[in-house]
N, C-alpha and C positions, 0 to 999 in steps of 0.2 A: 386742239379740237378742230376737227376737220366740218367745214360747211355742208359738206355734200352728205352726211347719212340722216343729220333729220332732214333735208332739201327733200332725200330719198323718200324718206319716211312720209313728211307730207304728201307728196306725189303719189305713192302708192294708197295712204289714206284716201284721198281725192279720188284716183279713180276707183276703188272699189265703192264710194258711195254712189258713183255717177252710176258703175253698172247694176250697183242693186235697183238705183233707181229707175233706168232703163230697163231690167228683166221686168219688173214689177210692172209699169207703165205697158210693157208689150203684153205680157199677161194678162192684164184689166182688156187690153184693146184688141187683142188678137181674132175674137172671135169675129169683134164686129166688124176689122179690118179685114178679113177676109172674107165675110158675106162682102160685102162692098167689092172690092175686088174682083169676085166670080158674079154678081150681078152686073158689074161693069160689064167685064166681058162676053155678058151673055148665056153664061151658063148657070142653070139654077139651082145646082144640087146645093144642100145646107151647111153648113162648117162642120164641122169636129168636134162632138161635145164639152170634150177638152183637150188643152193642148197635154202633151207628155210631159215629166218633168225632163227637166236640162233644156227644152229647148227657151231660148232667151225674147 
């Protein structure tokens, strides 16, 4: 039995949790991160009502 395919296996577990966790996290904050963002800079127009799916 070779170490490297659950090594693998774990590894690939790990990061699809991270990225669920991260799309998720950017979705909840997306909107607000980007008001934020364009009021920084000055600009006032309003965010996006939602974001599209796929984007992360």
């Amino acid at each position: 039995m070779s170490v490297a395919v659950p090594l693998a296996g774990t590894t690939a577990l790990f990061a699809g949790v991270v990225w669920v966790v991260v799309a998720l996290g950017a979705r909840s904050s997306s909107r607000r991160a980007q008001h934020w963002y364009r009021s920084s800079m000055g600009v006032s127009t309003p965010p996006p009502t939602r974001v599209p799916d796929g984007w992360a």
